[in-house]
C-alpha positions in Angstrom: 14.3 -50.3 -68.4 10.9 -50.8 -66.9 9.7 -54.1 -66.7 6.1 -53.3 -64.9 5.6 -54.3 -61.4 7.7 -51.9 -59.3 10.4 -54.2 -57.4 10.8 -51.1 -54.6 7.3 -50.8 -53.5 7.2 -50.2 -49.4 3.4 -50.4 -49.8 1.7 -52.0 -47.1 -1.2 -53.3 -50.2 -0.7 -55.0 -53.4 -1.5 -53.0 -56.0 -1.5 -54.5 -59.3 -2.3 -51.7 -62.5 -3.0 -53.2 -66.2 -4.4 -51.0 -68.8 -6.7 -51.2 -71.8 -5.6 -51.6 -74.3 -1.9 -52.8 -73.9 0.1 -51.3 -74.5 -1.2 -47.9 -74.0 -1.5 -46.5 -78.2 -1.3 -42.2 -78.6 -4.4 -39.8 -80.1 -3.7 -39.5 -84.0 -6.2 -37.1 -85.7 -9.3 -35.4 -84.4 -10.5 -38.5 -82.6 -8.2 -38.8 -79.1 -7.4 -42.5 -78.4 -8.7 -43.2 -74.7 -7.3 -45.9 -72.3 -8.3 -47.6 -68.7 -6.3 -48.5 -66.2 -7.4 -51.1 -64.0 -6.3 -51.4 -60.4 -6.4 -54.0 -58.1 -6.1 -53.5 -54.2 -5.0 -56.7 -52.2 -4.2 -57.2 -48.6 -1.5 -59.9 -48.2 -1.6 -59.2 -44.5 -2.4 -61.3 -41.8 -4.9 -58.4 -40.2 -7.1 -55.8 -41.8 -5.8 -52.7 -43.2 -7.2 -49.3 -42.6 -6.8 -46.8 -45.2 -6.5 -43.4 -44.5 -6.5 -42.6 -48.7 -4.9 -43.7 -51.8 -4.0 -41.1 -54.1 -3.6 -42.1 -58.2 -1.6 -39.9 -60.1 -0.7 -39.3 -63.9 1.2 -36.9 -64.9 -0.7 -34.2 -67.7 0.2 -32.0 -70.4 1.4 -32.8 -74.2 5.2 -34.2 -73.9 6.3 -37.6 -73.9 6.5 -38.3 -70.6 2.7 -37.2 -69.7 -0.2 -39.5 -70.1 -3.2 -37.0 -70.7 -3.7 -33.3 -71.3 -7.3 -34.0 -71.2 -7.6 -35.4 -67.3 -11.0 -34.4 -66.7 -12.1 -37.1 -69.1 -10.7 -39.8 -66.5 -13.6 -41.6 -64.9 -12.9 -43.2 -61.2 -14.8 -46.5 -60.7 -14.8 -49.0 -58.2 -16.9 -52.3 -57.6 -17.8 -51.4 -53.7 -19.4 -48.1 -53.8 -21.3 -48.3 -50.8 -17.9 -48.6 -48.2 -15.6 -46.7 -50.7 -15.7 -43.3 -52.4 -13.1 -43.0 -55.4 -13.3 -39.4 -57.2 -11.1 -37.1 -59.1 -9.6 -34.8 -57.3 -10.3 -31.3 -58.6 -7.7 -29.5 -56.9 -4.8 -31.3 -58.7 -5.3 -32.1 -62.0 -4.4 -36.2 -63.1 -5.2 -37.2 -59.6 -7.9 -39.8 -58.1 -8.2 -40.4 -54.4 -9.6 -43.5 -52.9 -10.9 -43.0 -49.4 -13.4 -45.0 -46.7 -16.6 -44.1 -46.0 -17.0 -44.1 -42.0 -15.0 -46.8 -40.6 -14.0 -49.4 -43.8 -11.0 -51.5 -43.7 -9.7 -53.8 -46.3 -9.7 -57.7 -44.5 -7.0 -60.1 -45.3 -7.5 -61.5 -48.3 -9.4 -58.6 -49.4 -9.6 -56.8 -53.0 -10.9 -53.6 -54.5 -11.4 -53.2 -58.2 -11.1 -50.1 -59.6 -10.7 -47.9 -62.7 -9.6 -45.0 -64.0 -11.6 -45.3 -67.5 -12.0 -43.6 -70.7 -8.8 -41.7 -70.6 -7.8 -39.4 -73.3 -4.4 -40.0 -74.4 -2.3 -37.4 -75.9 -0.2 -37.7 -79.3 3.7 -38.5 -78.2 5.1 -41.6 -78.0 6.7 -42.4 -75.0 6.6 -44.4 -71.2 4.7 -42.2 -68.9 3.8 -43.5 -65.2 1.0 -43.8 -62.4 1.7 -42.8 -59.2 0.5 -45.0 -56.3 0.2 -43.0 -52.7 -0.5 -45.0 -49.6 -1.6 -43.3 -46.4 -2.5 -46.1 -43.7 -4.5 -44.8 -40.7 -2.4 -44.0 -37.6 0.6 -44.2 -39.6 2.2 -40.9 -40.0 4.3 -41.1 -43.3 2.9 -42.2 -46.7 4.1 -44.9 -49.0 4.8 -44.6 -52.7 5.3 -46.9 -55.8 5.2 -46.4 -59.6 4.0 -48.1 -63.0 5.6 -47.4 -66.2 3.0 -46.7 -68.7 3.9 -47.4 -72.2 2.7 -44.8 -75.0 3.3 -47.1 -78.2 2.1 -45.6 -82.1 -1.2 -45.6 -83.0 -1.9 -48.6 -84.7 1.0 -50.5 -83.0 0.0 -53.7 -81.5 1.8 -56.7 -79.6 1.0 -59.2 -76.7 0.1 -63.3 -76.8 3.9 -63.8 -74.7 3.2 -67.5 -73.6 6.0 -70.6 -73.1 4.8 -73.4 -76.0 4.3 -75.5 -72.4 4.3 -74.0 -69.0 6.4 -77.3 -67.5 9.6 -78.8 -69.5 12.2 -81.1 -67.9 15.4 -80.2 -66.6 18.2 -79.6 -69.3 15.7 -78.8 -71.7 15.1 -75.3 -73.5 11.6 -73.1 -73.1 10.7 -72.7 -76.9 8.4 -69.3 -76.0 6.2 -67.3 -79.0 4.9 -63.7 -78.9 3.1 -61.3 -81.6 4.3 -57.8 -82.1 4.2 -55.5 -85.0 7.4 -54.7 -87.2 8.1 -51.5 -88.0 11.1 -48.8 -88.4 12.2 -48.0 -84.6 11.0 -51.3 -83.0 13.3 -53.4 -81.3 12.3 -56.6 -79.1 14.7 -58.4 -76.3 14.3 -61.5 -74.5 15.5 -61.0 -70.7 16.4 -64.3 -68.4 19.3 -65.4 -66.7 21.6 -65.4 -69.3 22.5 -62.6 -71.5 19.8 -60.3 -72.8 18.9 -61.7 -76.5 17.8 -59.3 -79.4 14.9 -61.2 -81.0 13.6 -58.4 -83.2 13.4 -60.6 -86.1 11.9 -63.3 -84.8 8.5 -64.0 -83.3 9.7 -67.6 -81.6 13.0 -68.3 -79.1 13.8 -71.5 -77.7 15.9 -70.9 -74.7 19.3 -72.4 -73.3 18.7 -75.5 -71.5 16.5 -74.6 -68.3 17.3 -76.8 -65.0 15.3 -74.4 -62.7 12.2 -72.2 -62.7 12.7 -69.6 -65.0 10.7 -66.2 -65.4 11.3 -64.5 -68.9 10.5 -60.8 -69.6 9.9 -59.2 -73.3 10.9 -55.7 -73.8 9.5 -54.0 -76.7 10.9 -50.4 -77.0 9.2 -48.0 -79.9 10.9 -45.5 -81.2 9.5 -42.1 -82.6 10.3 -38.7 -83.3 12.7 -39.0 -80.6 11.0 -40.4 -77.7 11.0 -44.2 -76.8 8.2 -46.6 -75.4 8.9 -49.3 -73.5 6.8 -52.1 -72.9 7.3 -55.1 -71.0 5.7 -58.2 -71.0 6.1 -61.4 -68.6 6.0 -65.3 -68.2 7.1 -68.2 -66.1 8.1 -71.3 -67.2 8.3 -74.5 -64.5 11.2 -76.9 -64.8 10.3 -80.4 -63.5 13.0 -82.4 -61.4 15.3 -78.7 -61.1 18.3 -77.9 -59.6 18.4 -76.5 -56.5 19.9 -73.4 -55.1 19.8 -72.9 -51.0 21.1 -71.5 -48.0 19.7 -73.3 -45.2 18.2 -77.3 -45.5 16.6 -79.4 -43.1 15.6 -82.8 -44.0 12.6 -84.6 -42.1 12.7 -87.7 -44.0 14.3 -90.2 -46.1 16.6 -88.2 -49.3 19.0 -88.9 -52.2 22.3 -86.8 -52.4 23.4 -88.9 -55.6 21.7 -90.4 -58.6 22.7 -93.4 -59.7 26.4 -93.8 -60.7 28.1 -94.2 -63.8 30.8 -96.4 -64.4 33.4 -96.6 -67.8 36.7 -96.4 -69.0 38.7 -95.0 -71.7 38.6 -98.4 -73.7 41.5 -97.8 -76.5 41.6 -94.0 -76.3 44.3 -92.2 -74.4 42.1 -89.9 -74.2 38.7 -88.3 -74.2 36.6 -85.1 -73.7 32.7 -85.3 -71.6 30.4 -82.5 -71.2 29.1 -82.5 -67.7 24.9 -81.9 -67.4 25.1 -81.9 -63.7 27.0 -81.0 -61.0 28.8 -84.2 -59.8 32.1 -86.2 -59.0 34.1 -87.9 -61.4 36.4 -90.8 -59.4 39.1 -92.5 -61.0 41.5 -95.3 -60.4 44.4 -96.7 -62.1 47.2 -99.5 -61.4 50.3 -101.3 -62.7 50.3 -104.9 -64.1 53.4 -104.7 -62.6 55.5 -103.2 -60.8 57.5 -100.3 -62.4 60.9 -99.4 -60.8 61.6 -95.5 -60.0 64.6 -95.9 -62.5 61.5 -96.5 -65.3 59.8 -92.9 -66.4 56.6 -92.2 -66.9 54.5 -94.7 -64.8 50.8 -95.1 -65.4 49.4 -92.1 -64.7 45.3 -91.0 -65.1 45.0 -87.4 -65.4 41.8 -85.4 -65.1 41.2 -81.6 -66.3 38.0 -79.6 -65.3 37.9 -76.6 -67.3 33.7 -74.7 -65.7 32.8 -72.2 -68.2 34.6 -68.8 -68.6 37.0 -70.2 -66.4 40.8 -71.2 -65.9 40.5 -75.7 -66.4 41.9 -77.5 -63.0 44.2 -80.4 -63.3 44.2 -83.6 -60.9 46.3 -86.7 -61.6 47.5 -90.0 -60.4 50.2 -92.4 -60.4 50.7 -96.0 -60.6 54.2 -98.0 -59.5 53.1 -100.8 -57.9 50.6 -103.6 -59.5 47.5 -105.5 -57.5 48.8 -105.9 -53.7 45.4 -107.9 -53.1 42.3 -109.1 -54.6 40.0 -106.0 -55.5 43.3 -104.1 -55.0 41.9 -100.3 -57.0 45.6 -99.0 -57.0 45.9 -95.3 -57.0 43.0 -93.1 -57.5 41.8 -89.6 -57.5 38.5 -87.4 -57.3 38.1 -84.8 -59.4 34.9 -81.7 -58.2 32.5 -81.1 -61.7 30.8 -78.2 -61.9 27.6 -78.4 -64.5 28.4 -77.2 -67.8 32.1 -78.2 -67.2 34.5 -79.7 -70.2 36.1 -82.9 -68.7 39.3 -84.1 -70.0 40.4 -87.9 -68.7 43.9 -89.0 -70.6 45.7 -91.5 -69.7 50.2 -92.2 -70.0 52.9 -94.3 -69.4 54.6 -97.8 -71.2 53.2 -99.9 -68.6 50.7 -101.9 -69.1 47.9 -100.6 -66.6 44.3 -101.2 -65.9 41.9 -98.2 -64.9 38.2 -97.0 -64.3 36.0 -94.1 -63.7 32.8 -93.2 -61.6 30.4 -90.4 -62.7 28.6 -89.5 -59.3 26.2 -86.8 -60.7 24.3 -84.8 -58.1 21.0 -84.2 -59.8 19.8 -86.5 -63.4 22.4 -85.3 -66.0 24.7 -86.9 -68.0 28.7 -86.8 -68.2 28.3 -86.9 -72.5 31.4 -87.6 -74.7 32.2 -84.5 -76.3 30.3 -86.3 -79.6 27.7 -86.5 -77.6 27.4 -90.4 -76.8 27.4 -91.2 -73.2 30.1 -93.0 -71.7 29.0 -96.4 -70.8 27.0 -97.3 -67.7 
């Protein structure tokens, strides 16, 4: 489904395309609805670009997937008139070309504005498309990228996709708003990293828990007689403090690996369940008050279960026979790998009296939370 900016372009410029209005809406009546579409040229280069031409292209005619049967009424504009000529090409009908005139390059960090304005649009609903072609001087083939262009109702409106705050902090949801018309054949879904979310009914979401940057796309689709509109709309929200995900790391200076530690026991309980917020360690330790012969079965034993989400739980355990052989004397222990979002299960066994203890060693600042949703003591 198209989500705007193309994600193959081999474009040597950035070309960014918005139209007005947006979405695009169809002619209903005698009166033909007209559009513009806005283009920005950039150069993200490190040296100047020389154009050969840039070609714009919508398709024509009546159907759903054509913009215009009217392209004549397109108007070509563009801010630097006296280095760039932009004009309808007459020999192929929905087409604009941008060329130089003598010698003009686009310097890095450069940008062109131009338009294609007062557009008539025709009367189906549907997602029609510009056509970007490159041609760089000395370069022998051309480059090519396309924009979806949404044809939504007349009288359909939508827009004002913003996060409530653009920075929230880690393990906490993105509550985002939007406005958008309701109407028979109007759906609306919330992409992200999770699962796409049908949010038709609703003009507010708060999102799972975020714990890194997080882009979020809108995708209205219209429906009628037949032919579908699609419409995307986009926004960013920051996550302060976030997880990170890399390949490669070098460290110049002082860092942290660990926050600090958490230290706590099952108290009375032989057993309980935590919800881990981070990735992390869990180390545990448990020993005899005394000695327990191999005759007597079970010993004290501490048993951890780490059971990641949508997957198979993985048990680690630890015995006890033999009680303090020194001051400070831990006795057995055991390090069980957390994964965040993980169910932890600590239990402990056995007739013998025993003493034991457990270490939450998180990696980044969440909790391991009782499955109540009180955190063990620190």
């Amino acid at each position: 489904m198209p989500t705007g900016r193309p994600g193959d372009s081999t474009c040597v410029l950035t070309y960014d395309v918005v139209s007005e209005p947006t979405p695009i809406q169809v002619s209903q009546g005698s009166t033909p609805k007209t559009a513009t579409l806005r283009i920005t040229v950039t150069n993200h280069q490190q040296r100047a670009v020389h154009i050969a031409s840039v070609r714009f292209t919508f398709p024509v005619g009546i159907g759903s997937c054509d913009l215009s049967n009217n392209p004549g009424s397109a108007e070509p504009q563009a801010n630097d008139t006296a280095k760039w000529r932009f004009e309808l090409d007459g020999d192929t009908p929905g087409s604009a070309l941008l060329t130089p005139k003598r010698s003009a390059t686009v310097p890095p960090g450069g940008e062109l504005e131009l338009a294609l304005a007062h557009i008539e649009i025709n009367a189906e609903v549907g997602t029609s498309k510009l056509t970007i072609e490159e041609r760089i001087k000395d370069v022998p083939d051309s480059e090519t990228e396309e924009w979806p262009l949404a044809k939504v109702p007349a009288g359909f409106t939508t827009g004002d996709f913003r996060p409530e705050t653009l920075l929230v902090a880690s393990g906490t949801p993105a509550e985002l708003t939007w406005r958008g018309d309701s109407r028979p054949g109007a759906t609306y879904t919330m992409l992200h990293d999770g699962e796409p979310c049908d949010v038709t009914g609703v003009r507010y979401w708060p999102s799972p828990p975020l714990h890194r940057d997080t882009a979020f796309t809108l995708v209205v689709a219209v429906t009628e007689g037949g032919n579908t509109a699609e419409y995307a709309m986009n926004t960013m929200v920051t996550v302060a403090r976030p997880d990170l995900v890399v390949n490669d790391l070098t460290v110049n200076g002082n860092t942290t690996l660990t926050y600090l530690s958490a230290a706590f026991d099952l108290g009375d309980a032989p057993s309980l369940t935590y919800t881990a917020e981070t990735d992390g360690f869990l180390v545990g330790h448990v020993r005899a008050d005394q000695d327990v012969p191999d005759t007597e079965d079970p010993p004290p034993t501490l048993t951890v279960t780490v059971t990641p989400a949508g997957r198979p739980g993985r048990l680690t355990s630890v015995q006890s026979r033999l009680a303090e052989r020194a001051p400070g004397d831990p006795g057995s222990r055991l390090t069980a790998v957390v994964p965040r979002g993980s169910t932890v299960t600590v239990a402990r066994t056995g007739t013998t009296p025993s003493t034991h203890g457990l270490t939450w060693l998180p990696f980044g600042t969440g909790e391991l939370k009782e499955a109540t949703g009180d955190a063990p003591p620190a």
